[in-house]
C-alpha positions in Angstrom: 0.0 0.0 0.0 1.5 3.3 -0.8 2.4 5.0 2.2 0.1 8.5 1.0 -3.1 6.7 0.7 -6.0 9.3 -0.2 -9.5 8.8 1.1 -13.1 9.9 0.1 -14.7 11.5 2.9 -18.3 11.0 3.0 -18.8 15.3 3.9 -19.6 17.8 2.4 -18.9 20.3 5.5 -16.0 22.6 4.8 -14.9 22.4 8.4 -14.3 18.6 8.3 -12.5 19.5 4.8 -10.2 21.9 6.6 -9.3 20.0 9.3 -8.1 17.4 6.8 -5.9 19.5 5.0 -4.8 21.1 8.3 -3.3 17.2 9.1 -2.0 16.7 5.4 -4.5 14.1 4.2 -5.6 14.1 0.5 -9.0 12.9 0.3 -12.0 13.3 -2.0 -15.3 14.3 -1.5 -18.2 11.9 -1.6 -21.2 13.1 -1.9 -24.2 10.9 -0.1 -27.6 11.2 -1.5 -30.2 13.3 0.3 -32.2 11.1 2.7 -29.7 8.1 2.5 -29.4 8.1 5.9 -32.1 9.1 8.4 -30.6 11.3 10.9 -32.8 10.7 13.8 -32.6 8.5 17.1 -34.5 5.7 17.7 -36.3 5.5 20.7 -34.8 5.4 24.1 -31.4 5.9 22.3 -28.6 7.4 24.2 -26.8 10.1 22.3 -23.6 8.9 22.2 -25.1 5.5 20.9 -26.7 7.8 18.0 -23.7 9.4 16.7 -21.4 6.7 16.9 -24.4 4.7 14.2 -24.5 8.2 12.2 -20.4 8.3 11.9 -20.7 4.7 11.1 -23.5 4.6 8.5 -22.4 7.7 6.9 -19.3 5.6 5.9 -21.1 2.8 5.0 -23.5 4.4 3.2 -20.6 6.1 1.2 -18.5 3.1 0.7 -21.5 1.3 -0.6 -22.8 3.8 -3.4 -18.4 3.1 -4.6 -19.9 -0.6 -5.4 -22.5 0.5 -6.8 -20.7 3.1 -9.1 -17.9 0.6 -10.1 -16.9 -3.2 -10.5 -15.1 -4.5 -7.5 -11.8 -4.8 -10.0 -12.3 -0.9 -10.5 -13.1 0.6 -7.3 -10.5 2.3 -6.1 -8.5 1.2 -2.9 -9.4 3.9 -0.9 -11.4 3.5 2.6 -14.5 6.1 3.5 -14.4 8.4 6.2 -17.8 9.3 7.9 -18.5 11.9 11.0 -20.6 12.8 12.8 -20.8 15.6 15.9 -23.8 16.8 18.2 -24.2 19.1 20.4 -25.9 17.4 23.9 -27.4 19.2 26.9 -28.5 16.6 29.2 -30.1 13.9 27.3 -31.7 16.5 24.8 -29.5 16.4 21.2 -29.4 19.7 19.6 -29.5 19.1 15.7 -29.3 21.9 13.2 -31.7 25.1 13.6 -35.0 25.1 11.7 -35.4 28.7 11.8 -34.1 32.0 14.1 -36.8 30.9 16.9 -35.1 27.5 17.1 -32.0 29.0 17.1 -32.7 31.8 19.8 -34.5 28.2 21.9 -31.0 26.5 21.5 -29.1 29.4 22.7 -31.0 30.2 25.8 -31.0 27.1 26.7 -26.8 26.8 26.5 -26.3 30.1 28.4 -24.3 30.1 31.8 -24.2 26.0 31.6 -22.1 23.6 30.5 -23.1 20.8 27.7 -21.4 18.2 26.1 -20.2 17.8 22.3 -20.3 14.6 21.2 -18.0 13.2 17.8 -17.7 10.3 16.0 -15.7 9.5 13.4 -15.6 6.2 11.3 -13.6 4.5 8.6 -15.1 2.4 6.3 -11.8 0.5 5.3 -11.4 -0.8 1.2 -14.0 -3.7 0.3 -12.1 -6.6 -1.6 -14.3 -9.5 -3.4 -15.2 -11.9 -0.9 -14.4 -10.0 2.5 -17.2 -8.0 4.6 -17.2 -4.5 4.9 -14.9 -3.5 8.1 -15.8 -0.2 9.9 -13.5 1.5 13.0 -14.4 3.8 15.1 -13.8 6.7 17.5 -16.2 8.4 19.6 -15.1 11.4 21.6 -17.0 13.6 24.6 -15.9 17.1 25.1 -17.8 19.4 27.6 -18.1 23.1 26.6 -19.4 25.9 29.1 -21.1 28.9 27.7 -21.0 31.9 29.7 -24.9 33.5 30.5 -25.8 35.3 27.2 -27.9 38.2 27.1 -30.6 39.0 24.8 -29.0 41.4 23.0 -26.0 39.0 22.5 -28.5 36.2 21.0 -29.7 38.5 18.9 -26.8 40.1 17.8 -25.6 36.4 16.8 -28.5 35.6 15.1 -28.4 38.3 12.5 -25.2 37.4 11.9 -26.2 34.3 10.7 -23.5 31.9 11.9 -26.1 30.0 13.9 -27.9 28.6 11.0 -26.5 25.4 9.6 -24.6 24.4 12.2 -25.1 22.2 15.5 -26.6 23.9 19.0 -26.6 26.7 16.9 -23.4 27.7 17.3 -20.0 27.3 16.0 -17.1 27.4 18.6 -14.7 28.8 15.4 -16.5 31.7 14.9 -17.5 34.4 17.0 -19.5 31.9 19.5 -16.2 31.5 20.5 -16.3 34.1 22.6 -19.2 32.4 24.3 -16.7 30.0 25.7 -15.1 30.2 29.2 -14.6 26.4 29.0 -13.2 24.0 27.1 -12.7 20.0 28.7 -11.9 17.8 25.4 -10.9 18.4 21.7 -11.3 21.8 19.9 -11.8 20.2 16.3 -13.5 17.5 17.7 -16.3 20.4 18.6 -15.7 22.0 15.6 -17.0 18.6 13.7 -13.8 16.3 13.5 -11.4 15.3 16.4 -8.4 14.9 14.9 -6.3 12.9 17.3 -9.0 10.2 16.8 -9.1 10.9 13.1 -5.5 10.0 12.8 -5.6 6.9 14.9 -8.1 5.5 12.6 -5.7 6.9 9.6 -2.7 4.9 11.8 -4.2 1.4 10.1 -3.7 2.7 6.5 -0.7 3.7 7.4 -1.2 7.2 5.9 1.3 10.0 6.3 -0.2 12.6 8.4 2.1 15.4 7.5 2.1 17.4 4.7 4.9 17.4 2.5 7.8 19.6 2.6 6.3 22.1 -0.3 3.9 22.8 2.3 5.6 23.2 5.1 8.1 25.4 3.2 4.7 28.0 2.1 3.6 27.7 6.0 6.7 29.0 6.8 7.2 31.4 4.2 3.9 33.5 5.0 4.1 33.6 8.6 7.8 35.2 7.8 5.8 38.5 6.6 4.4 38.9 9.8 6.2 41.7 12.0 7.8 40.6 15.2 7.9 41.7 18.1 10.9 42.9 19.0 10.3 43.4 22.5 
């Protein structure tokens, strides 16, 4: 196997897509059909239980709609990364917003407390003739504590339309960061992919997590235009 082994990750989310080139992983995009997978718990489900089977089937999902595209001889050798992430106040899951009033609901109800954020991330790994499909997993809790918000702050955030699109209504990279007076877990992993769990999972492909040394070289070159301090 070569030792730079691209994937197709099952995502269209350009967060997850950043945080992938942020750890040097070529990958391409796979996009699932609408309704392929229906996102909601079954009943008496616990939440982590739910997004572990969302990473997990978002993989599958993706690595079987490959077969169906191609002949087993053609598919590429590539494995399927799926992920999932919720945002979790008690036993309550916040999904995506409907609408501002949802939005404002979520928010007011994540002032002054703490919640959890819950990620999953799954690899679907290559599907030779003759062998079942093999999926690992890695499920990670963080706890985020909001500080009390104001009514005038929720609104203010609203109209900026951040909330909209994005889990708990709120997205810990933007200017909800400054919501934030505590952070117990993994910053990407809130943001919608943990990446020390990510590259774990990576680890059994044997992929090089590092980008080469082009990159590294253009990383260093613009941060040299930035005045120092010479203090």
């Amino acid at each position: 196997m070569p030792e730079f082994s691209p994937v197709y990750l099952a995502s269209q989310s350009p967060r997850r897509q950043a945080l992938l080139t942020q750890i040097g992983v070529p990958f391409e995009v796979l996009t699932l059909t609408e309704g392929a997978i229906a996102e909601i718990p079954l009943p008496d489900e616990a939440p982590i239980a739910y997004v572990r089977r969302m990473a997990r089937a978002k993989a599958v999902v993706g690595m079987r709609r490959l077969r169906q595209q191609h002949l087993p001889t053609q598919l590429p050798m590539r494995a399927v990364l799926g992920a999932d992430t919720e945002v979790v106040l008690g036993n309550r899951i916040f999904g995506k917003p409907q609408d501002r009033q949802d939005a404002a609901a979520m928010l007011r109800a994540l002032s002054g407390k703490t919640h959890e954020v819950i990620s999953a991330v799954a690899l679907c790994l290559p599907v030779r003739r003759g062998r079942a499909t093999e999926v690992l997993d890695r499920v990670l809790v963080s706890r985020v504590t909001f500080k009390t918000l104001c009514d005038e702050e929720i609104k203010r955030y609203l109209d900026s339309g951040e909330p909209f699109g994005k889990a708990g209504a709120y997205a810990i990279q933007g200017c909800a960061g400054a919501f934030v007076t505590h952070l117990d877990g993994s910053y990407s992993g809130v943001v919608g992919l943990p990446l020390f769990e990510t590259a774990q999972l990576f680890a059994c492909l044997r992929l090089n997590l590092f980008p080469d040394a082009r990159i590294l070289s253009a990383h260093s070159e613009s941060k040299s235009d930035v005045p120092r301090n010479s203090g």
